[in-house]
C-alpha positions as CSV (number, residue, x, y, z in Angstrom):
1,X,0.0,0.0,0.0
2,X,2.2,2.4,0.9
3,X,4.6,1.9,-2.9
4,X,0.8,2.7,-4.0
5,X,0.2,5.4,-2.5
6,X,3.7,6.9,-3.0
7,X,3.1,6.6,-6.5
8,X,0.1,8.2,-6.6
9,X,0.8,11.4,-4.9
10,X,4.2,12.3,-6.4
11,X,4.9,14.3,-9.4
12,X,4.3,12.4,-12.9
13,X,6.0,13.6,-16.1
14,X,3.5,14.4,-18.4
15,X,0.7,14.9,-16.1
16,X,-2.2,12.7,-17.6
17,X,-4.4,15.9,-16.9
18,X,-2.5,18.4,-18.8
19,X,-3.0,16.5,-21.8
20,X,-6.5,15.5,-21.9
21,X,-8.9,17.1,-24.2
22,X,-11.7,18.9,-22.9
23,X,-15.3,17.7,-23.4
24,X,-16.7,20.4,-25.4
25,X,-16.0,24.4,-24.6
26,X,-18.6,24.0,-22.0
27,X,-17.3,21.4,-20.4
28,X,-13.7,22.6,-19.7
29,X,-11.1,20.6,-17.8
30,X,-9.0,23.0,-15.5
31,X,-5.4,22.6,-16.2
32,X,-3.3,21.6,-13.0
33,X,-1.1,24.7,-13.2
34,X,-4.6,26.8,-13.1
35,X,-5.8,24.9,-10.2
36,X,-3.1,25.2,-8.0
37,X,-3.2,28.8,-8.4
38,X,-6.6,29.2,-6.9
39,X,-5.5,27.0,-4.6
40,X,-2.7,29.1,-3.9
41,X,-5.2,31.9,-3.4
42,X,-6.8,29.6,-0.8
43,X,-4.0,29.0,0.8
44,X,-3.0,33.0,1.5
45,X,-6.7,33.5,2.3
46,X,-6.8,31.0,5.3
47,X,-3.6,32.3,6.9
48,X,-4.9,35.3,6.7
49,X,-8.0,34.9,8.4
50,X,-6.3,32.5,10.6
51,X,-3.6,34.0,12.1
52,X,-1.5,32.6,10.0
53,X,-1.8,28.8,10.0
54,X,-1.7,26.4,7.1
55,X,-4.6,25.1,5.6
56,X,-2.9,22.2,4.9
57,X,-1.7,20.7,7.9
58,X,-5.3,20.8,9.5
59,X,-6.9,17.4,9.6
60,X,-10.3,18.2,10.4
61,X,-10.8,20.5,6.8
62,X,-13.7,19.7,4.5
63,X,-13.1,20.4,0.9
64,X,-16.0,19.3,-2.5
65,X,-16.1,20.6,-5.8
66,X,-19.4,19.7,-6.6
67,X,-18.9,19.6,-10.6
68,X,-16.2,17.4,-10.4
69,X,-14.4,16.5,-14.0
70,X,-11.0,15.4,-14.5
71,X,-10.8,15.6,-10.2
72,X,-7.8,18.0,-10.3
73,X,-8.7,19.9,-7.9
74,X,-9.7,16.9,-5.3
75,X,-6.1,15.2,-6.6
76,X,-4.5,18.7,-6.0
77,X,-5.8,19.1,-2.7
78,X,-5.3,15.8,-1.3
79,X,-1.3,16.3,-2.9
80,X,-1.5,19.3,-0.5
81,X,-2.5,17.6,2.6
82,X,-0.1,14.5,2.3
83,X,2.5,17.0,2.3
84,X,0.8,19.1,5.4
85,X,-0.3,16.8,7.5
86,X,3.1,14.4,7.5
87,X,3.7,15.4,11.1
88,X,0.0,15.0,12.4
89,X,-0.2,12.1,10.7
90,X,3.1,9.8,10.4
91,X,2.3,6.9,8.7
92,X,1.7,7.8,4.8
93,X,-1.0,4.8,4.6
94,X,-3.2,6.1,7.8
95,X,-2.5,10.0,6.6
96,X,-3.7,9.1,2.6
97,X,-6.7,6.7,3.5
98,X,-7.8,10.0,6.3
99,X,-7.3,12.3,3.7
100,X,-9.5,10.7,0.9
101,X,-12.2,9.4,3.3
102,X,-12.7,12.0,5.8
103,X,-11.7,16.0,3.9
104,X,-12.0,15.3,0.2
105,X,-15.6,14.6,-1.7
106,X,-16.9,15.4,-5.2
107,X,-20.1,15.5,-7.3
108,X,-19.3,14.1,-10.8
109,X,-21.0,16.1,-13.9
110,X,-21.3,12.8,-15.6
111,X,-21.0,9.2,-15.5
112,X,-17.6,9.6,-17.4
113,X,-16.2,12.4,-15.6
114,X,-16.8,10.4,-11.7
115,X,-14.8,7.2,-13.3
116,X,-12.1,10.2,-14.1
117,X,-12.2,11.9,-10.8
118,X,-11.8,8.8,-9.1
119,X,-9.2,7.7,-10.8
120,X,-7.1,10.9,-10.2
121,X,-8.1,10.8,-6.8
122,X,-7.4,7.2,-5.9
123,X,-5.4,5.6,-8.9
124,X,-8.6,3.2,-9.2
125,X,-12.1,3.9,-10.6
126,X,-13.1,2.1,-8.0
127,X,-12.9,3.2,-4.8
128,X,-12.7,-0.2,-2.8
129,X,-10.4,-1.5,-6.0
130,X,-7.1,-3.1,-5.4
131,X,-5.5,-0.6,-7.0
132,X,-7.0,2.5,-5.3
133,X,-4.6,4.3,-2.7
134,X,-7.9,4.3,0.3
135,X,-8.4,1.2,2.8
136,X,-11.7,2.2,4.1
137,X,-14.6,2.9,1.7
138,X,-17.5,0.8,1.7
139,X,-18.2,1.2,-1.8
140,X,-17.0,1.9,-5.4
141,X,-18.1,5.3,-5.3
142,X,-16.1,6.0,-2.3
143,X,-16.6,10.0,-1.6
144,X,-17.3,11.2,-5.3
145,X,-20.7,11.0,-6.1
146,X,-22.2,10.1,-9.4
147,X,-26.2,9.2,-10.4
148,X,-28.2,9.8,-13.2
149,X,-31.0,12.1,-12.6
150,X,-33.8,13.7,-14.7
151,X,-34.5,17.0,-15.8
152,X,-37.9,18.5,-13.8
153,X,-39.5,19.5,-17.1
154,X,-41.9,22.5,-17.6
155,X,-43.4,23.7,-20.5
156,X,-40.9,22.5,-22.3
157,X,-37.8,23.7,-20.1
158,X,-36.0,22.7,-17.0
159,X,-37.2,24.0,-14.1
160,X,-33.9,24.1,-12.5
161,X,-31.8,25.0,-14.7
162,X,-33.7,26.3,-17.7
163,X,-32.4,23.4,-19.9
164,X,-34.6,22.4,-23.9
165,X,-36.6,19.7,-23.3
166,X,-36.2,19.0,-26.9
167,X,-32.5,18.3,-26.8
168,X,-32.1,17.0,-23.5
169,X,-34.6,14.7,-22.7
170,X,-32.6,11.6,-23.6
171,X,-33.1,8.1,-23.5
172,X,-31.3,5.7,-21.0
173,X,-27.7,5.6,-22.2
174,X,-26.9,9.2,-22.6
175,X,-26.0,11.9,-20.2
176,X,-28.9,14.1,-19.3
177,X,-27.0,16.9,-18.0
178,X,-29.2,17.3,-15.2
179,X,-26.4,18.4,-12.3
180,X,-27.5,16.9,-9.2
181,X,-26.0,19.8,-7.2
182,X,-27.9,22.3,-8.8
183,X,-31.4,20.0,-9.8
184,X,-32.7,20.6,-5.9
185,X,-35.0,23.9,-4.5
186,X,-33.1,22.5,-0.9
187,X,-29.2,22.3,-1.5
188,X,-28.8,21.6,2.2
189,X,-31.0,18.6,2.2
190,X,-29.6,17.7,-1.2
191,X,-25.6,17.3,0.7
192,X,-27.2,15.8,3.9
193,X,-28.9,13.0,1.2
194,X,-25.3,12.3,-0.8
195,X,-22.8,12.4,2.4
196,X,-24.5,12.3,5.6
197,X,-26.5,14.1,8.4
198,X,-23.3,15.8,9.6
199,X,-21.4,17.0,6.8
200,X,-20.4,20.6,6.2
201,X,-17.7,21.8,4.0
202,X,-15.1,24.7,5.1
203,X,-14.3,25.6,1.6
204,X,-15.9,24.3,-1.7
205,X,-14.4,24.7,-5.2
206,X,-14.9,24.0,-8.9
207,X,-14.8,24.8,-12.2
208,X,-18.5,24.4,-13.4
209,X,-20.6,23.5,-16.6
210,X,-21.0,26.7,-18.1
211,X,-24.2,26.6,-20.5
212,X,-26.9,24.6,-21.6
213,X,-29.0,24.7,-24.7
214,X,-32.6,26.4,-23.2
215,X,-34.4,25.8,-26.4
216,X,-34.2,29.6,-27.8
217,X,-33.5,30.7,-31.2
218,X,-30.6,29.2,-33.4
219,X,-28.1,28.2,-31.1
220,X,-29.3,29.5,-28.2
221,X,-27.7,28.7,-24.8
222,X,-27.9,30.2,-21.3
223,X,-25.3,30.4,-18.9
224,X,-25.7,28.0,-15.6
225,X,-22.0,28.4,-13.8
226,X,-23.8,30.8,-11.8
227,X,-26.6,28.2,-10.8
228,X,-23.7,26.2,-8.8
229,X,-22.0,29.3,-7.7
230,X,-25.5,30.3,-5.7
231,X,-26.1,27.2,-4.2
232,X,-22.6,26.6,-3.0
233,X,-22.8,29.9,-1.5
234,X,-26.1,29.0,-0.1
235,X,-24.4,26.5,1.8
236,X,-22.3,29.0,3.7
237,X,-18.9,27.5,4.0
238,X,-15.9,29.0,5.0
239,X,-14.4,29.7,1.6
240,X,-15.4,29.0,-2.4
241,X,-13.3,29.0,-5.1
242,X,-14.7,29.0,-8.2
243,X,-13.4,29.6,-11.8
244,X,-16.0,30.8,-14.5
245,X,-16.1,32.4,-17.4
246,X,-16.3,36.5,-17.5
247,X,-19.2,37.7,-18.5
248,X,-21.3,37.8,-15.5
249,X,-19.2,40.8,-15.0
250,X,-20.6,43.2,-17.4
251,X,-23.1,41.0,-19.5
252,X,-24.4,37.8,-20.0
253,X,-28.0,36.3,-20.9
254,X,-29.8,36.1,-17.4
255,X,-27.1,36.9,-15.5
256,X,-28.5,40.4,-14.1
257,X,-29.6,39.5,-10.8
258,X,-26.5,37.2,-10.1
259,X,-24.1,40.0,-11.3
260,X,-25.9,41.9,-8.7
261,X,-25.8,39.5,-6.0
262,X,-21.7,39.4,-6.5
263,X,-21.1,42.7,-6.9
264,X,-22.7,44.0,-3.3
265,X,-21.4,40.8,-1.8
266,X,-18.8,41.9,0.6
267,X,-17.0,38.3,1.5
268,X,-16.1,38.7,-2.1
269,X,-11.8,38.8,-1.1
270,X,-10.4,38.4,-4.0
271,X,-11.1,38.2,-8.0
272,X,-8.0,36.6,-10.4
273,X,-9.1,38.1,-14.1
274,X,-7.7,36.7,-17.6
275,X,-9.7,38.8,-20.0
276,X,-7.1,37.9,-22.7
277,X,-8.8,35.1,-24.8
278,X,-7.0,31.7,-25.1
279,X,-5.2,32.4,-22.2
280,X,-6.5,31.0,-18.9
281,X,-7.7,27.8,-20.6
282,X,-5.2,27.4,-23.8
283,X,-7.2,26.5,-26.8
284,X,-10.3,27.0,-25.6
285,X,-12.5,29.8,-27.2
286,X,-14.3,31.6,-24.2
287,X,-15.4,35.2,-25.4
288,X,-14.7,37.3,-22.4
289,X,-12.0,35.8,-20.5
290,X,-12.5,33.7,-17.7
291,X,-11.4,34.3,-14.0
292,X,-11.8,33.0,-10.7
293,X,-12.7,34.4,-7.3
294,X,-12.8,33.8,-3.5
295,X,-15.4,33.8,-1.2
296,X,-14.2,34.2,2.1
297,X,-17.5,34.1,5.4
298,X,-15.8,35.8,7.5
299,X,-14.8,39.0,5.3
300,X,-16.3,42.2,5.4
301,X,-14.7,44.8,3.1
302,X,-13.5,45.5,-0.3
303,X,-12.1,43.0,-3.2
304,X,-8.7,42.8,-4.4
305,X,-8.9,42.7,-7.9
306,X,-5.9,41.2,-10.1
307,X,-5.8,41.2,-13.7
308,X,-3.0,38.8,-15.5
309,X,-1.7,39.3,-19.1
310,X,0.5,37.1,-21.3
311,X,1.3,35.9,-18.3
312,X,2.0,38.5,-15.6
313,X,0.0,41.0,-13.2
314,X,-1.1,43.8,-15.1
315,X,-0.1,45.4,-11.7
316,X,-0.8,45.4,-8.0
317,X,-3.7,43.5,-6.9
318,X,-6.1,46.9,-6.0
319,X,-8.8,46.6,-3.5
320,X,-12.2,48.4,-4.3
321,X,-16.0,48.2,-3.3
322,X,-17.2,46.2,-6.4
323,X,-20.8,47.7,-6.4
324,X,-20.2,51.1,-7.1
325,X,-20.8,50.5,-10.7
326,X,-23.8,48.1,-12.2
327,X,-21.2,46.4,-13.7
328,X,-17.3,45.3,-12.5
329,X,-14.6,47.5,-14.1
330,X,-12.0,45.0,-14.7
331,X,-8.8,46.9,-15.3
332,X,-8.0,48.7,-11.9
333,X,-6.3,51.4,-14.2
334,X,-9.3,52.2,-15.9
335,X,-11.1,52.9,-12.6
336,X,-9.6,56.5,-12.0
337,X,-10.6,57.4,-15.5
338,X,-13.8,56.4,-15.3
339,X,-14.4,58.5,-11.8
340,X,-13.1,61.6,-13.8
341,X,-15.9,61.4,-16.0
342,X,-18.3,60.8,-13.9
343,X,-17.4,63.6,-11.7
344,X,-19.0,65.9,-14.4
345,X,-22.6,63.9,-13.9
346,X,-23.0,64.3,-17.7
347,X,-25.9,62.2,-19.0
348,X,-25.1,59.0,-21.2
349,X,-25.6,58.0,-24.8
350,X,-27.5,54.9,-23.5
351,X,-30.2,56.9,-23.3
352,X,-30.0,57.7,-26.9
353,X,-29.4,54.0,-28.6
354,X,-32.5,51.8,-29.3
355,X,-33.3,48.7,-28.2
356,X,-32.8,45.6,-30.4
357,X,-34.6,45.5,-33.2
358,X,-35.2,48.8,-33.5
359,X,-37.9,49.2,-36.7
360,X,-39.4,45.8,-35.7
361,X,-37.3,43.9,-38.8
362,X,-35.7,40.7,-38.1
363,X,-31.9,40.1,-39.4
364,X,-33.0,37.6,-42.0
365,X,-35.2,40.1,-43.6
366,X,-34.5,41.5,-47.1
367,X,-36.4,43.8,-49.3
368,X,-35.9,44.2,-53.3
369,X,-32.8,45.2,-54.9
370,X,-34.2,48.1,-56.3
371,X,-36.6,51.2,-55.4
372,X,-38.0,50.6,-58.8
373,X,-42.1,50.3,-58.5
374,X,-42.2,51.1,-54.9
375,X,-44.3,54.0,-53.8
376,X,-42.6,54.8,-50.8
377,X,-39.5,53.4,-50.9
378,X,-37.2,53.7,-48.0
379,X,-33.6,52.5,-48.2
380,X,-32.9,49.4,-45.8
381,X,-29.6,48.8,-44.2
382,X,-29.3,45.3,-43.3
383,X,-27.3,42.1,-43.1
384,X,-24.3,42.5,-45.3
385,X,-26.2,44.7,-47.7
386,X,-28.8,47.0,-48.6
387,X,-32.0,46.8,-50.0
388,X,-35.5,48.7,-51.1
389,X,-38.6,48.3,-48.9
390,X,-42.0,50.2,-48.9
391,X,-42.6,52.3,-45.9
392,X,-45.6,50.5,-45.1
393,X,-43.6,47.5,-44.5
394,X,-41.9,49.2,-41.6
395,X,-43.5,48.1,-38.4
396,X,-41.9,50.0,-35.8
397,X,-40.7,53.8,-34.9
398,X,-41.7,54.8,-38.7
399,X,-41.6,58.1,-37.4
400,X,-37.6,57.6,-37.9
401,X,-37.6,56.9,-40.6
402,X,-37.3,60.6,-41.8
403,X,-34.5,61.7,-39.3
404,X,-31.3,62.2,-39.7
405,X,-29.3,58.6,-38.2
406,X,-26.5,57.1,-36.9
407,X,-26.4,53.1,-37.3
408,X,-24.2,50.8,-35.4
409,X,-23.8,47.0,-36.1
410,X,-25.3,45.3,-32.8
411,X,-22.3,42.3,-33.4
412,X,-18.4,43.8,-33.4
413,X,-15.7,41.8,-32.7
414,X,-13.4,39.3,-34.4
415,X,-11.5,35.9,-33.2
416,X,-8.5,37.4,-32.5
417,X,-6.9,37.0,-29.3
418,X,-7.2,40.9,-28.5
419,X,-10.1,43.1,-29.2
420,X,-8.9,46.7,-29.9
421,X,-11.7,48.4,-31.7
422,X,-14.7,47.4,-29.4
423,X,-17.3,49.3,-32.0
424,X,-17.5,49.6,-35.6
425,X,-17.8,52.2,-38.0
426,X,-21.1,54.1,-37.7
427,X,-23.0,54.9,-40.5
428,X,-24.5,58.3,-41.1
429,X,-28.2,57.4,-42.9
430,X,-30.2,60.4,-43.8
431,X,-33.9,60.5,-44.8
432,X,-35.8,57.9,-45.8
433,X,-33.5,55.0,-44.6
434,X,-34.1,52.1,-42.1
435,X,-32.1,49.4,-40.8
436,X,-32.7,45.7,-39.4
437,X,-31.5,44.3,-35.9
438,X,-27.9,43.9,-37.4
439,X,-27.7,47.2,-36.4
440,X,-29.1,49.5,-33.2
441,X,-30.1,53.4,-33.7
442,X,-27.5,54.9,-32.1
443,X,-28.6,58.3,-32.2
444,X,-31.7,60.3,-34.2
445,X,-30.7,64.1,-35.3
446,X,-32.4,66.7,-37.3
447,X,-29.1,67.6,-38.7
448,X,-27.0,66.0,-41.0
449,X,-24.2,68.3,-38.9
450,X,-25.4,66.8,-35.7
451,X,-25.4,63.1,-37.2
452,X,-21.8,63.5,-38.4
453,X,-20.5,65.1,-35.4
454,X,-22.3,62.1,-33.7
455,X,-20.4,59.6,-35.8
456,X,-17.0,61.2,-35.1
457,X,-17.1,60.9,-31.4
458,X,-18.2,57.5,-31.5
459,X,-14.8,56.7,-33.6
460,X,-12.8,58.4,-30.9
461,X,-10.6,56.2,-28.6
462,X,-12.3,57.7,-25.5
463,X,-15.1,56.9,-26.7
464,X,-14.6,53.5,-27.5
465,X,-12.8,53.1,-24.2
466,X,-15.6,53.3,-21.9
467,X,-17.5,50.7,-23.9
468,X,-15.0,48.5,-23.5
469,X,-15.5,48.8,-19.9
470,X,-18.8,47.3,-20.6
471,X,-18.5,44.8,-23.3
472,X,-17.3,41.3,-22.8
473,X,-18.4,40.0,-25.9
474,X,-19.2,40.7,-29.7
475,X,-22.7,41.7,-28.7
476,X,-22.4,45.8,-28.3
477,X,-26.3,46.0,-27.0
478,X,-27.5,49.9,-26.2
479,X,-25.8,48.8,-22.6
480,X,-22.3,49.1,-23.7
481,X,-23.1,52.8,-24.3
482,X,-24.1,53.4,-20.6
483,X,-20.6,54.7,-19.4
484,X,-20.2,57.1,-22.7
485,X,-20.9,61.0,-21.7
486,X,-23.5,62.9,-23.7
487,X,-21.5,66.1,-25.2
488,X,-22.1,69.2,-27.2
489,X,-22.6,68.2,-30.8
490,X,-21.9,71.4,-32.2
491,X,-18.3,70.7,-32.7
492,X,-16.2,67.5,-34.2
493,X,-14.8,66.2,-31.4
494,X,-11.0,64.3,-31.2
495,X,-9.4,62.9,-28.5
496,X,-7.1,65.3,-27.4
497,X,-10.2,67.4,-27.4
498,X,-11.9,65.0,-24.9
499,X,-8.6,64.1,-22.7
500,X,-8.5,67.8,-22.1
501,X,-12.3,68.0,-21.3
502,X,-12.1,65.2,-18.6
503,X,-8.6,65.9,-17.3
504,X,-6.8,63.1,-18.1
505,X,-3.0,62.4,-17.1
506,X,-1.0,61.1,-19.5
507,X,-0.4,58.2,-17.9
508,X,-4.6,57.5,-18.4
509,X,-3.9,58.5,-22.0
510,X,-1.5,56.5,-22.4
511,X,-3.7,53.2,-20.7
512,X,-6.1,54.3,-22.6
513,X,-4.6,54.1,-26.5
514,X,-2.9,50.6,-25.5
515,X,-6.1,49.6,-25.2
516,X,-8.0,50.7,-27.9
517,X,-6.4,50.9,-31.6
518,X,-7.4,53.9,-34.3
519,X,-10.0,53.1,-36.5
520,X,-9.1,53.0,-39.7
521,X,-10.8,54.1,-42.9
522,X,-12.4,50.6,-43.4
């Protein structure tokens, strides 16, 4: 037993886990070197809040990710606490079998991913298995938990987590995706049925599922990370650790009331940010970044936020009050910027942009090629090019139509690694024009002055700074305008013109153009 165990916990070279391929882009494994950072993160946290004493040399610790996949976390952590508790507990056989059957437990996603965990956790997919580095489960399962459940279907969706009936309700085989932690009104209840009467966990942790299809147009999916994140919360342990992707930050379908619930939570200690695509999960495409945070019971106070690039710290770790914008401003550097325009309690061009479809003319929608036989023909901007329709055929705001207006695509952004230009180039569209949801009304003018004037300020840098601020994605909804100052249109406005106007330092202009390229001509 003990050559077993031995050769379980030591380094391997490769590690199995930083070469296996992730399930799908929703179902991302955590590479080892990104799990023990959080867990580094723990690690400070509970010294910190503990006068300094290591998390890993206490016996009596309860640890779960309840979306356990590949079980890196559970094989990190138990790594962890061989190596703490060597003193406490001599003997390597008495101190590994305590460790896997009395601090570390997991909730498999699937049927595959508990055969995984369990073998990363005790070198046996079996629990009780001659191979497995434990001596006193009484079953297979041994503390990671895996059954098929169903879906609670309603009118077609999942009442839990808002899942299509139509694609999901599966025959017996195939995974449902029903999550067991997140499948229960009664999460407390749920725990006390898997493990036992007594069980409570001092810190959970996890990288969870991140969306399901919920039946909606196209490919429509809707995020349910934050489903786990709740109810592991609602268990009020001493710390979570969880790694998600971004866009609850400043966006994301559904994710309003959570963003809200994390942003005024003040046990919120710290948030790790890689807004760089690719670069916290190589090779997987998650618009947005991804980051993690730490959820600390006892805290009271501000959150240190970090953001790392190529690599490295864009700086210190800052610590601010998250909720004193509706969204989180991830860059500590663009903070002080955005104060200085605020000072000046200007209104903003949110209030100006329409809402999504704003004539009432789905994307797919195409008039004729030509004006030619139409009485009223108004000129149509829409997907990838423009057509001829008949005013009549204009459902909504026809009163527009006749105004002076500036057009912006609702979708901007590419596949590269880096955004820079965060909007595109507006279109100035005089009388008698119109446009489909590709694109939002970003302003209405009597004035073709006023309209083009418009346009040029929405090219500027500054301009296009503050949306950035807001947009995590390609989608650039009227939201991503809500941080952008309404100004004088009676002048074209430049950069230098609005640095000056807001008091920037050079060191904020400078932050500021590294950020956000020039638009071109294009």
């Amino acid at each position: 037993m003990s050559g077993q165990a031995s050769f379980a916990l030591r380094g391997r070279n490769p590690d199995v886990l930083t070469c296996i391929a992730n399930l799908s882009n929703d179902e991302v494994f955590t590479p080892p070197e990104f799990a023990n950072r959080m867990l580094d993160t723990l690690t400070e946290a509970w010294a910190a809040s503990n006068g300094g004493a290591n998390i890993w040399a206490d016996k009596t610790v309860r640890f779960i990710d309840p979306c356990a996949k590949s079980g890196v976390f559970l094989r990190e952590i138990t790594s962890r606490l061989t190596e703490g508790l060597e003193e406490e507990i001599p003997d390597l056989d008495e101190r590994v079998d305590h460790i896997v059957t009395k601090q570390v437990f997991g909730i498999g996603i699937t049927h595959l991913t508990s055969l995984l965990a369990r073998r990363s956790v005790y070198c046996s997919k079996h629990a009780v298995g001659k191979h497995s580095i434990a001596s006193s489960f009484a079953s297979d399962d041994g503390n990671i938990w895996f059954e098929r459940i169903e879906h609670t279907w309603n009118g077609g969706r999942c009442t839990f987590c808002g899942a299509s009936k139509a694609a999901l309700d599966r025959g017996e085989g195939r995974e449902t995706h029903a999550y067991a932690f997140i499948h229960t009104d009664d999460i407390a209840a749920r725990v006390t049925e898997l493990f036992g009467d007594d069980m409570q966990f001092d810190v959970i942790i996890g990288n969870p599922p991140y969306q399901l299809t919920d039946g909606g147009y196209g490919t429509s999916a809707a995020p349910i990370y934050q489903l786990f994140v709740e109810k592991a919360l609602d268990l009020d342990p001493l710390f979570a650790v969880f790694v998600t992707p971004s866009r609850w930050m400043a966006g994301g379908k559904g994710l309003d009331k959570y963003r809200e619930r994390m942003l005024s939570d003040k046990r919120m200690r710290n948030i790790v940010d890689y807004p760089k695509l690719y670069e916290g999960f190589p090779g997987v495409k998650i618009r947005g970044g991804i980051s993690y945070f730490l959820w600390d019971r006892g805290h009271d106070g501000p959150c240190e936020v970090k953001t790392i690039w190529d690599g490295q710290p864009t700086g210190p770790a800052v610590a601010r009050h998250l909720d004193v914008y509706d969204i989180l401003v991830r860059r500590n550097e663009a903070v002080p910027i955005l104060e200085k325009v605020k000072a000046k309690s200007e209104s903003t061009l949110d209030g100006r942009v329409s809402s999504q479809k704003p004539f009432g003319l789905r994307t797919y929608f195409h008039g004729k090629e030509s004006r030619k036989g139409l009485k009223k023909p108004v000129k149509l901007y829409g997907s990838q090019k423009v057509s001829w329709v008949e005013r009549s055929e204009i459902p909504a705001n026809a009163e527009w139509i006749d105004k002076w207006k500036v057009f912006m695509t609702r979708v901007q952004g590419t596949s590269a690694a880096v955004e820079t230009k965060f909007l595109s180039k507006p279109i100035v569209a005089g009388p008698g024009t119109a446009c489909t949801e590709s694109y939002l009304v970003a302003g209405l003018f009597e004035t073709e002055k006023k309209a083009e004037n418009y346009a040029s300020y929405l090219r500027t840098r500054f301009a296009r700074f503050l949306v950035s601020l807001r947009k995590s994605t390609q989608d650039a909804p009227k939201h991503v305008y809500a941080f952008i100052p309404e100004v004088p249109l009676g002048q074209k406005w430049t950069d230098a013109k609005l640095y000056k106007r807001y008091g920037l330092t050079e060191a904020e202009i400078a932050f500021i153009e590294s950020q956000v390229a020039e638009h071109d001509d294009a």
